[in-house]
Each structure stands twice: as structure tokens, then as C-alpha cells.
N, C-alpha and C positions, 0 to 999 in steps of 0.2 A: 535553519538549524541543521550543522550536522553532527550526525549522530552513527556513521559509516566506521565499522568494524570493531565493533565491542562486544560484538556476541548476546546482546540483549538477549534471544530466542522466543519466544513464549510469554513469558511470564515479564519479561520487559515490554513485549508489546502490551499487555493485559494494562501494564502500569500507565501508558501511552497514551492509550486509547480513550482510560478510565480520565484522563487529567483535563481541564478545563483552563490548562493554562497558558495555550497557544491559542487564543480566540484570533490573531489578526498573523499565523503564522502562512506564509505565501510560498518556502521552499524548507521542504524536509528529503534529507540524505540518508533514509535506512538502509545502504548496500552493506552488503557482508555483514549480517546481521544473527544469521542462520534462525528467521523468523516463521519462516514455515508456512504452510495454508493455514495452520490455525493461528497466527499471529496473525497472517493478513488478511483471513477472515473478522478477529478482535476489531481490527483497526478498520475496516471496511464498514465496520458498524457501526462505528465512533461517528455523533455528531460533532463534534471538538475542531473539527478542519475543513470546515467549509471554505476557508478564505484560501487555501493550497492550491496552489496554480501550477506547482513542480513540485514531482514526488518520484526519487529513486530508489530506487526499489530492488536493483540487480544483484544477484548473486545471493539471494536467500531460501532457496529453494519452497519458493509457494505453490509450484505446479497448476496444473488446470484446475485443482481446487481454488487455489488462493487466489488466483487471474479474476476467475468468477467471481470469488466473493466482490472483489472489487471492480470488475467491470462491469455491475448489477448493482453498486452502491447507489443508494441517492443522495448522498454526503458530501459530494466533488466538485460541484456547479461549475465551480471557476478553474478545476485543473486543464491548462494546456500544456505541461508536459512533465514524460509519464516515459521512466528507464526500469522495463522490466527484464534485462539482457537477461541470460546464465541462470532461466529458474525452470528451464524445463516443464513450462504452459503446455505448449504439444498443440495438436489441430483443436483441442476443446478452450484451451485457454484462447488461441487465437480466435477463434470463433467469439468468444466472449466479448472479446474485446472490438472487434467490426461490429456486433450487434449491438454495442453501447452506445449512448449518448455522449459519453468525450468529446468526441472527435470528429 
């Protein structure tokens, strides 16, 4: 599914998150999304995407908030790969994400 440069922000993610209608979905394209930590916090919480194996993610400004949220998910079993280019994580997000089980 992509879903790259529509501007969802927020309140698209909330709708995203909320939906139970991607149970076997395996790649999601949310770059330029302007989704935010608290979008990718929403969606970090979402059980909906376990079966997501690729998840882009760049250029939504989540920062070391939203890194966290989701390199601390237990939602993700199956993701091996993971484009968080141009969100301005920083040494906490990076951090997040070495101390994760991803990878």
C-alpha cells in the first residue's frame, strides 16, 4: 500500500491505526506524510500490522519521539525493512532503534 505524499498528518494516522483492514498487509509507503511523533506514535500502537515486513516512513518528521515509539513497539514481528531517512531521530532515536529487536 502506498500511501506516500498526501498529507494524512495526525488525524490520518489516528484513522490508520484505528482500521482492521490490512490484516495480511506486508508493505506500507507513509513518506511525506507530515505524520509526526504523534502519528507514529498512533500507529506504533496499532495491532492492525503485524504481518508488515516494509515500512517507509521518511520524511515525516517523527523525531526521537516517534523513532521510539516505534522501535519499542511489539506490533512488528515480521518487519525487515524500515526507511526512516529525513525525520530528524537524533542520537535518541538512533539509539532506539540499535536497542530494538528489528534487527
Amino acid at each position: 500500500l502506498n500511501v506516500s505524499a498526501n498529507t494524512i498528518g495526525t488525524a490520518g494516522m489516528q484513522a490508520l491505526a484505528a482500521s482492521s483492514a490490512f490484516p495480511s498487509l506486508t508493505f506500507l509507503d507513509l513518506s511525506k506524510n507530515d505524520i509526526g511523533a504523534g502519528g507514529m506514535q498512533l500507529f506504533a500502537n496499532s495491532s492492525y500490522f503485524t504481518s508488515l515486513a516494509t515500512l517507509n516512513a521518511s520524511s515525516n518528521f517523527i523525531g526521537s519521539t516517534g523513532m521510539q515509539a516505534l522501535a519499542t513497539s511489539d506490533f512488528f514481528p515480521n518487519l525487515t525493512s524500515l526507511d526512516v531517512s529525513r525525520n530528524n531521530i537524533g542520537f535518541a532515536g538512533v539509539q532506539a532503534l540499535v536497542d530494538s529487536s528489528f534487527f
